[in-house]
C-alpha positions, 0 to 999 in steps of 0.5 A: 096082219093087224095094223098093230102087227105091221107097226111093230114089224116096222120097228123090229127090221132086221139089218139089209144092205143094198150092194151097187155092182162098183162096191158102193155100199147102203147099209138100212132095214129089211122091208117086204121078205127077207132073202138076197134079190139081184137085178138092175136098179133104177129109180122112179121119181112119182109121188104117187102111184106106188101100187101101180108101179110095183104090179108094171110088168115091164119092172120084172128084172128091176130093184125099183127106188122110189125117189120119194120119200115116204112110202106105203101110207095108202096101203095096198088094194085088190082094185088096183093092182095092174097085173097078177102080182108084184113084178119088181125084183126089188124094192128101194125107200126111204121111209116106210110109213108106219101106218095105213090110212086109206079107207080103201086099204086092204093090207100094208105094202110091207105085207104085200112085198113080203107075201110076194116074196118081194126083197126090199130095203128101207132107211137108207139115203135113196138121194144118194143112190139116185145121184149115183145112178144118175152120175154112173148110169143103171147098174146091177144091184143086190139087196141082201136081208136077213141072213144073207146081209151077213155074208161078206161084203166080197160075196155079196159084191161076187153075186152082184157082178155075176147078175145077168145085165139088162142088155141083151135079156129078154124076159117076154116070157116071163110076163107074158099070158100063157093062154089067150084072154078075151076082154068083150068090147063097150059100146059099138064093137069093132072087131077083134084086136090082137093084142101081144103081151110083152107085159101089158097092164089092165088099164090098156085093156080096159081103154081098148075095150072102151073103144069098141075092140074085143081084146084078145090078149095073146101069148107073146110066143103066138105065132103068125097063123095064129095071130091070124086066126082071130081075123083081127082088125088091128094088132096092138104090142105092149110095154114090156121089160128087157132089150127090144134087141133081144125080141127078134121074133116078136120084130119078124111077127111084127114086120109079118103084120105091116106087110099084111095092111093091119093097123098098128099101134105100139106102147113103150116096149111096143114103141121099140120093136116098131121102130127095129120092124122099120129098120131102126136101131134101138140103144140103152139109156144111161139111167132111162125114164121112169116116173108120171111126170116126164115132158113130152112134146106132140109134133102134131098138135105141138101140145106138151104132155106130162106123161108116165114112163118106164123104160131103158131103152130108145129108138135112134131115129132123127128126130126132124123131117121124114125120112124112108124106113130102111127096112122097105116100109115107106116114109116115117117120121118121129112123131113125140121128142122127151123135153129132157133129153131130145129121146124119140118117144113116138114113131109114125109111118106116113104110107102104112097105118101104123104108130107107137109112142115110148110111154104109158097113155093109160096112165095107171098110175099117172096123168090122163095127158096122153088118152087122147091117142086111144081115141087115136088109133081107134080112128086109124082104125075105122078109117083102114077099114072104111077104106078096106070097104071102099076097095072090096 
């Protein structure tokens, strides 16, 4: 498509409404492909780092609204999407831009939404939805376009309301690799890192490979021989969509490979499942946190973080003084708290090497504030096997 042909798509929408599951109507244009998608919608407040955003595997289920205003002047790229394609189930803004200027542009967003077969919307009051959803809490949506914008407001409200809810979804297996991956490590290598994919992005990997770890990117339907027979040094889980408490299999792996004595460490979606392997329940937010400038503090260091998120769910844990992890794996201690709302955004066990945190350290896109816990982990890491070495 010439940038030509992108403007005058632009101009010439056809009609899509975005259907909210309590009968709240948005009536705009089609923007992406056209067709009906359902999914949960939810906001992103970044101003920057759309592209990143929409190729985040841990959007799959989600009709994702920027809450910034004007969208697509960048285009999109093939240096930086995360995954393999675009995850959102649907797409929420404002104003499309109507023009790429981006030297590095390969093509305009329209056009990637509509060859991934992505449903989206545009020109309506995202303000407004956001408020809503803010107010009421996440909810199941529909963005009907083209012929399916003409169905009756009643059908359309149908559809929505007999959506699947994110509660209780698991869709690991969605996302995930279907074979191993091996990313070879940078500088001095130290092992083998067994990396399970509930949806990772590129930017992890390429920070673990920079550490000195091979990174083998494993299905999450891998089991614990298997997992075993890379002789990993450490075991990393990844962000990823659906309910932590829908992933009972990936809690006993996972529960498998702290008894073990393997270093751990955990983002987002790896955040949660920690914190059921130690015997915590995790709960749904009622909006979540989405976006690269949300405030977290480090108990540690007491440095505030402005850090990159995209998660619903939580670990309910208390969030000062340690306290025994009640499924028999010693003492833990929250170890990052969300400056908005008090949510538990890291765990730390304090007798088994292991830690997560609920947010994005390879900030992609968004701020470098949290790279640090890289490093982090890669000296957990050398300090279990220096000790390991000590002991044989």
């Amino acid at each position: 498509m010439t940038p030509t042909d992108s403007v005058t798509a632009l101009l010439e929408r056809d009609r899509a409404v975005l259907v909210l599951e309590d009968g709240t109507r948005y009536s705009g244009s089609a923007y992406g492909a056209r067709g009906t998608t359902l999914g949960e919608v939810v906001f992103s407040t970044g101003m920057t780092g759309y592209q990143e955003t929409l190729t985040d595997p841990s959007y799959a289920g989600q009709i994702v609204l920027q809450t910034a205003p004007h969208i697509g002047n960048t285009g999109v790229n093939s240096e930086d999407p995360e995954s393999r394609r675009i995850w959102v189930a649907g797409y929420i803004v404002r104003d499309p831009s109507r023009v790429v200027s981006n030297w590095r542009a390969d093509e305009s967003l329209d056009a990637a939404l509509e060859r991934d077969g992505i449903v989206g919307i545009s020109g309506i009051d995202t303000r407004a939805v956001t408020r809503r959803i803010r107010s009421e809490g996440s909810m199941r949506g529909g963005v009907f376009s083209g012929e399916q914008a003409e169905l009756s407001a009643d059908e359309q409200l149908r559809l929505v309301r007999e959506a699947p809810e994110m509660a209780g979804r698991n869709l690991s297996a969605e996302v995930s690799v279907q074979a191993a991956e091996v990313t070879p490590a940078e500088g001095d290598r130290i092992g083998n890192l067994a990396v399970i994919d509930l949806g990772i992005k590129k930017a992890t990997v390429e920070n673990l490979a920079r550490r000195g770890f091979e990174v083998h990117v494993l299905p999450q339907s891998v089991t614990a021989d298997e997992l075993r027979a890379i002789d990993p040094v450490a075991v990393f889980y990844s962000n990823g969509p659906g309910d932590p408490a829908a992933s009972a299999a990936h809690v006993e792996l996972l529960q498998g490979v702290l008894r073990d004595g393997l270093p751990f460490f955990g983002i987002c979606f790896g955040n949660q499942l920690l914190g059921r392997a130690l015997g915590l329940s995790t709960y749904k937010l009622p909006f979540g946190h989405r976006g690269i400038n949300q405030p977290v503090r480090d108990k540690l260091t007491g440095r505030v973080e402005i850090t990159a998120q995209n998660h619903g769910f939580a670990v309910d844990a208390p969030t000062e003084g340690v306290f025994d992890s009640p499924a028999g794996f010693g003492r833990v201690e929250v170890s990052h708290i969300g400056l908005n709302d008090d949510v538990v955004e890291g765990l730390r066990a304090l007798d088994i090497p292991a830690f997560s945190v609920q947010y994005h350290p390879e900030a992609a896109g968004g701020p470098h504030d949290a790279n640090y816990l890289f490093d982090r982990f890669r000296d957990l890491v050398l300090e279990t096997l220096s000790k390991k070495g000590a002991h044989a």
